[in-house]
Kinemage of the C-alpha trace (Angstrom):
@kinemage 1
@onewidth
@group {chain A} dominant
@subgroup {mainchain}
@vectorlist {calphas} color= white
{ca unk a 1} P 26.400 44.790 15.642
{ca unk a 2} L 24.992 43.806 12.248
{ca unk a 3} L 27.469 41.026 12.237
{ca unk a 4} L 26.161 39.863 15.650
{ca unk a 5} L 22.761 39.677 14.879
{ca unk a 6} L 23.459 37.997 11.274
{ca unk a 7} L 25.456 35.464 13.547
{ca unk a 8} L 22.642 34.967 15.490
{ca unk a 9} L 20.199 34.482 12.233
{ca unk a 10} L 22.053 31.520 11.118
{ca unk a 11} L 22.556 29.762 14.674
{ca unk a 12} L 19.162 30.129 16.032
{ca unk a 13} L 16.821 27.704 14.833
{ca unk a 14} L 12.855 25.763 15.566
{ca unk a 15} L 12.545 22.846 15.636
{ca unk a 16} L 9.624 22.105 13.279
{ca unk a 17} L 8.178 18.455 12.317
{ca unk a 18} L 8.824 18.300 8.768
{ca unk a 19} L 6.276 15.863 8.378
{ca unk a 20} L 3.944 18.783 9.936
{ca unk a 21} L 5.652 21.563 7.448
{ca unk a 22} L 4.642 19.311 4.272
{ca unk a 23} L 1.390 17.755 4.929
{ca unk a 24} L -0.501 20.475 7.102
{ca unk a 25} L -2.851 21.754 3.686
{ca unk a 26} L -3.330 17.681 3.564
{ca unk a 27} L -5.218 17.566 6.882
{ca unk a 28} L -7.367 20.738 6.464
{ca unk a 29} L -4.866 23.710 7.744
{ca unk a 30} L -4.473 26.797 6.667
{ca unk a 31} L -1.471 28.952 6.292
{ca unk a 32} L -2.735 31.614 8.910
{ca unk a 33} L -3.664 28.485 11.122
{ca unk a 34} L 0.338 26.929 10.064
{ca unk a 35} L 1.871 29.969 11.162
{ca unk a 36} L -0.093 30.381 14.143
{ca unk a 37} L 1.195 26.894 15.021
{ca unk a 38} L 4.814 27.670 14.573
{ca unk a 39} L 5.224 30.845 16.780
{ca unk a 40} L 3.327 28.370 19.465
{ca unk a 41} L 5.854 26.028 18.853
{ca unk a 42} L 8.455 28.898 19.011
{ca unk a 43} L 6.916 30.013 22.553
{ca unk a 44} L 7.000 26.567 23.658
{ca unk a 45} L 10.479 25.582 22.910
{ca unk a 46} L 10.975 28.978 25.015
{ca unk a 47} L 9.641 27.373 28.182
{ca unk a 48} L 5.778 29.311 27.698
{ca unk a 49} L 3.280 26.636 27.011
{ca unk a 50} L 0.246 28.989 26.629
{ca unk a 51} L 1.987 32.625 25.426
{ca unk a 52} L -1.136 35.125 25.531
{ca unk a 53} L -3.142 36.738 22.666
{ca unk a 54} L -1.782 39.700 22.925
{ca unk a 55} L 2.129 37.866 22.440
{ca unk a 56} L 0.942 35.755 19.646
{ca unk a 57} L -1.123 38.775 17.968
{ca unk a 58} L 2.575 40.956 18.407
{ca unk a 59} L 4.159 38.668 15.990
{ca unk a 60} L 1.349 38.056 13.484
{ca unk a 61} L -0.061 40.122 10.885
{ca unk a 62} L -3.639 40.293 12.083
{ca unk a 63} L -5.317 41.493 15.139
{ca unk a 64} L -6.331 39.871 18.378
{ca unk a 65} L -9.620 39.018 17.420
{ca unk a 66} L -8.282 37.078 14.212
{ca unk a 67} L -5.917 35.119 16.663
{ca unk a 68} L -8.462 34.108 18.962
{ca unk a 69} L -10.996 32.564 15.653
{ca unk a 70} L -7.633 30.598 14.360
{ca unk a 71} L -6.890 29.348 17.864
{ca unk a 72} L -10.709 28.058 18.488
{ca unk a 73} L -10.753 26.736 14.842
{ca unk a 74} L -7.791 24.687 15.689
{ca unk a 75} L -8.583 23.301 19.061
{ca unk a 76} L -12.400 22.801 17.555
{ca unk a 77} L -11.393 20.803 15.122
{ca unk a 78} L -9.220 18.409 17.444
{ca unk a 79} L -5.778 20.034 16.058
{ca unk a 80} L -4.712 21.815 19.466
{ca unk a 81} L -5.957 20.984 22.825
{ca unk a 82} L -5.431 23.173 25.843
{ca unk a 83} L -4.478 21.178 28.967
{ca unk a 84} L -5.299 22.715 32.712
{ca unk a 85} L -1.952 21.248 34.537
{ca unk a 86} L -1.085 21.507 38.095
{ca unk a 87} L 2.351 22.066 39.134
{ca unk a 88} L 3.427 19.391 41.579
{ca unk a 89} L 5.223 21.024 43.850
{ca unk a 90} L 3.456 24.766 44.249
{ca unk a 91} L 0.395 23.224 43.825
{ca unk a 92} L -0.402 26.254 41.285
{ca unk a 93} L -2.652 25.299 37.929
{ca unk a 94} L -1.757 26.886 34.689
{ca unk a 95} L -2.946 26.282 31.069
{ca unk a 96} L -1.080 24.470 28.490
{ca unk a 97} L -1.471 24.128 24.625
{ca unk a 98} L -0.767 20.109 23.641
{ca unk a 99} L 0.084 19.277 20.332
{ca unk a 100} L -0.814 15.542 20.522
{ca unk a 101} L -3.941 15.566 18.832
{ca unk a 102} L -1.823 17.381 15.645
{ca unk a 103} L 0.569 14.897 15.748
{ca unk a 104} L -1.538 12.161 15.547
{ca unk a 105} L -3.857 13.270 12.864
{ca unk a 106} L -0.466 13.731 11.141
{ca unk a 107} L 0.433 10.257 11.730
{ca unk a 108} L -2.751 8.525 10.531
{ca unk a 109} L -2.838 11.038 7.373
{ca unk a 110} L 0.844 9.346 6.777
{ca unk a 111} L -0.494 5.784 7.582
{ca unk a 112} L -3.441 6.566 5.417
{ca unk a 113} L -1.089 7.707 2.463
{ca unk a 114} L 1.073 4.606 2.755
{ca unk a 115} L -2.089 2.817 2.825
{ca unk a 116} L -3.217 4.295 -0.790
{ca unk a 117} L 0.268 3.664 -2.214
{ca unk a 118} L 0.203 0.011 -1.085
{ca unk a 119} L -2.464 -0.868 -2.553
{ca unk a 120} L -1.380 0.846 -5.747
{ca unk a 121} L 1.055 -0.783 -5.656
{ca unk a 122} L -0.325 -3.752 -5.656
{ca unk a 123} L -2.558 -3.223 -8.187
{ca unk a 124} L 0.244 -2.359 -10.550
{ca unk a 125} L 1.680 -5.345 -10.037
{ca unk a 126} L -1.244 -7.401 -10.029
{ca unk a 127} L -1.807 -5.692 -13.377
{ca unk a 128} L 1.695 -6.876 -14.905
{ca unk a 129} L 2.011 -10.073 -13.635
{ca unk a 130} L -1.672 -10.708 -15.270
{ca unk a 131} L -0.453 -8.858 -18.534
{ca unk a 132} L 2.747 -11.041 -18.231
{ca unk a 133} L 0.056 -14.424 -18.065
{ca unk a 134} L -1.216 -13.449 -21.107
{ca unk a 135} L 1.877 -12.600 -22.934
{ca unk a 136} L 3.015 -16.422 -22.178
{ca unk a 137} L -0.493 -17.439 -23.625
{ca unk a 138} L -0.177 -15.626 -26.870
{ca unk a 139} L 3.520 -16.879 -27.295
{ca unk a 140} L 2.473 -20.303 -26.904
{ca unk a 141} L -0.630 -20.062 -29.272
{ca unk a 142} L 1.274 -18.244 -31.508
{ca unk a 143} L -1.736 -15.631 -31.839
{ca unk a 144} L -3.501 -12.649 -29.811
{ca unk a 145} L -5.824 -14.081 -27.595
{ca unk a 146} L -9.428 -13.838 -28.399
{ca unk a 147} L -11.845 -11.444 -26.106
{ca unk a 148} L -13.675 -14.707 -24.721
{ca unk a 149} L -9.833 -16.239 -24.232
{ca unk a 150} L -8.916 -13.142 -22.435
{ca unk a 151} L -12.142 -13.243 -20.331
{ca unk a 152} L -11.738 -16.832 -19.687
{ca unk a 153} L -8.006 -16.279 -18.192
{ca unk a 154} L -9.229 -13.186 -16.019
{ca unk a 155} L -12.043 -15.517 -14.901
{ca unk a 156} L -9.333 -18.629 -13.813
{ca unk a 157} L -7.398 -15.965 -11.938
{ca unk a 158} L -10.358 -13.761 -10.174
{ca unk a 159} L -13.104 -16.273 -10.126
{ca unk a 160} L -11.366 -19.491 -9.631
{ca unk a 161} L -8.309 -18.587 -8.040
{ca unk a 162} L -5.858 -20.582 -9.710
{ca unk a 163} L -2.403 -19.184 -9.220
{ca unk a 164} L -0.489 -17.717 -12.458
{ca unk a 165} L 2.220 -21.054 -11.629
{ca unk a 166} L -0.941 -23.314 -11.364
{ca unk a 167} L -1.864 -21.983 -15.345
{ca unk a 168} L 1.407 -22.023 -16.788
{ca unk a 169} L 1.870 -25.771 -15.559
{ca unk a 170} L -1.768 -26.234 -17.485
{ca unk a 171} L -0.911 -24.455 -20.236
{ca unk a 172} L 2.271 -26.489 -20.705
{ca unk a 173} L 0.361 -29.644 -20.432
{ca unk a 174} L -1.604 -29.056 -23.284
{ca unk a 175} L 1.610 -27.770 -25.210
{ca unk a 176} L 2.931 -31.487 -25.009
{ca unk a 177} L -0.052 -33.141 -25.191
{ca unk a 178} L -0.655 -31.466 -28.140
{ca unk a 179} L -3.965 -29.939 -27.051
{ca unk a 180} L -3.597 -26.326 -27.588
{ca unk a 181} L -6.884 -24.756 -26.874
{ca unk a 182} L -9.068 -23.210 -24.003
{ca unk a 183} L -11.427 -25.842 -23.015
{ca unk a 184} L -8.654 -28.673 -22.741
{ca unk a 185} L -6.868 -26.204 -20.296
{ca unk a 186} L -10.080 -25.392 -18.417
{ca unk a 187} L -10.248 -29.572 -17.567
{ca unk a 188} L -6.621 -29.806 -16.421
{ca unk a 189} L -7.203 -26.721 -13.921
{ca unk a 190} L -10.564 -28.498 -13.120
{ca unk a 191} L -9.045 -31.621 -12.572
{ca unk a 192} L -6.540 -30.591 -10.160
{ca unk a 193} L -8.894 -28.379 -8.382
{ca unk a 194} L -10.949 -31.499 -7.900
{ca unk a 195} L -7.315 -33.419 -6.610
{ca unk a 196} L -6.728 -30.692 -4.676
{ca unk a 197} L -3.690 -29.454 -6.559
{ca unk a 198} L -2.456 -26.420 -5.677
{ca unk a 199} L 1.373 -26.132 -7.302
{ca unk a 200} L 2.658 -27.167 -10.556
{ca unk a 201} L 5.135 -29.945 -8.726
{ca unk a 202} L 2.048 -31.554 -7.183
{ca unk a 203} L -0.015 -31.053 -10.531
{ca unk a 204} L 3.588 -33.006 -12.202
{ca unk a 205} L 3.255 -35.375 -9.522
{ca unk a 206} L -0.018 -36.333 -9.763
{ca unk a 207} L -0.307 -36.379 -13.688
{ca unk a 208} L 2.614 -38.809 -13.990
{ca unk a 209} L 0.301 -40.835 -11.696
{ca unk a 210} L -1.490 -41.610 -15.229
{ca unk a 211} L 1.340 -41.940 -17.692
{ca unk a 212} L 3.385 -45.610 -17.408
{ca unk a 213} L 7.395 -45.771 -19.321
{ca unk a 214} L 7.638 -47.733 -22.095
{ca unk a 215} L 9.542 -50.897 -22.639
{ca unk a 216} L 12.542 -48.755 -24.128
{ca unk a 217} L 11.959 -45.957 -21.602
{ca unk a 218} L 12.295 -47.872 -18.339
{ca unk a 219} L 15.629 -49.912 -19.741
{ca unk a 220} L 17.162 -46.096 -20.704
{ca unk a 221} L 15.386 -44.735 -17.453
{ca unk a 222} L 14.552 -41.885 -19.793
{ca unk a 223} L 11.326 -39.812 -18.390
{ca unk a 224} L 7.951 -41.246 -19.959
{ca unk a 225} L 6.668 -38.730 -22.310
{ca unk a 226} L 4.165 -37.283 -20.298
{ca unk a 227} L 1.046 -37.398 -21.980
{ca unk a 228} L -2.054 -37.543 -20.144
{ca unk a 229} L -5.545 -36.703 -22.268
{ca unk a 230} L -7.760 -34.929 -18.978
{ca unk a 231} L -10.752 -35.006 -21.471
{ca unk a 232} L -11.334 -38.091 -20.926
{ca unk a 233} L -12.431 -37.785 -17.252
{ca unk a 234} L -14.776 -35.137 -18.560
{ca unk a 235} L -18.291 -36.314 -17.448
């Protein structure tokens, strides 16, 4: 007989929303309230959508009157709601306890979550891909930026809204033209802001506009050395 019911232990089972068993103390239940909602569950997947007080009371270690506060406290605060149905074919009306409104608080707590951790995520890599921008500045200048440098580069990216590929293609500009310093970049972005440049191929494009081959150059079709000085548009 022991072996029977020990059987028995391991085959019978409830099924129980995992996503309800580890986010319930997330959306404001407690564990009397949890377990409350699990031998509902348990009556339900029985076939008895509203078990009495007195059934749910039998199983539980509190009294009636303890029952009956969780149960209000749950359907008050839009957990549980208790349906009046009508049976289609007797025509008789009995009560039901839903658990859609659990469910879907559930659900938007998990859309809310993946919400948060979205825009952490984004965030973080907002955060490295600016940390990465300045790593490519210091490289270049051979130097920690300066705290007005740094401020200036935050200010292109949050202010302005130049792209990180939109800098780089500045920053290289002034690399080969040999202008290596802050304001000389700050013209080039302006400049192709005012051209309505928004990628480094059209910002290529358009500066070659300015530089012509040389003699030597256009016999060896070699690329003109692309040298453009954007300070000189500077009004």
């Amino acid at each position: 007989m022991e072996q029977l019911f020990f059987q028995l232990l391991k085959n019978s089972t409830l099924s129980l929303p995992i996503y309800l068993l580890r986010n319930y103390k997330q959306i404001g239940i407690t564990d009397e309230e949890m377990m409350l909602i699990i031998h509902i569950m348990d009556f339900k997947q029985d076939g008895k959508d509203f078990p009495t007080i007195h059934e749910l009371k039998e199983r539980m270690s509190v009294d009636e009157q303890k029952v009956i506060v969780l149960l209000q406290r749950l359907v008050k605060n839009n957990l549980l709601a208790i349906e009046d149905i009508k049976d289609q074919q007797t025509g008789i009306r009995s009560e039901e306890i839903q658990f859609d409104p659990l469910f879907k608080r559930i659900a938007q707590f998990l859309v809310h979550q993946q919400s948060i951790q979205n825009e952490e995520q984004d965030t973080k890599l907002a955060k490295e891909k600016k940390e990465n921008l300045f790593t490519i500045f210091e490289k270049e200048f051979g130097r920690p930026l300066s705290p007005i440098e740094c401020e200036t580069l935050t200010m292109w990216q949050d202010n302005d809204h130049y792209s990180d590929e939109l800098i780089v293609a500045a920053l290289r500009e002034a690399v080969i033209s040999g202008k290596l310093y802050f304001r000389y970049i700050d013209r080039i972005l302006f400049e192709w802001q005012r051209n309505n440049i928004r990628t480094p191929k059209q910002a290529r494009d358009f500066s070659l506009k300015f530089r012509k081959p040389t003699q030597v150059q256009a016999q060896r079709k070699v690329e003109p050395f692309p040298f453009y000085n954007w300070l000189e548009n500077e009004s």
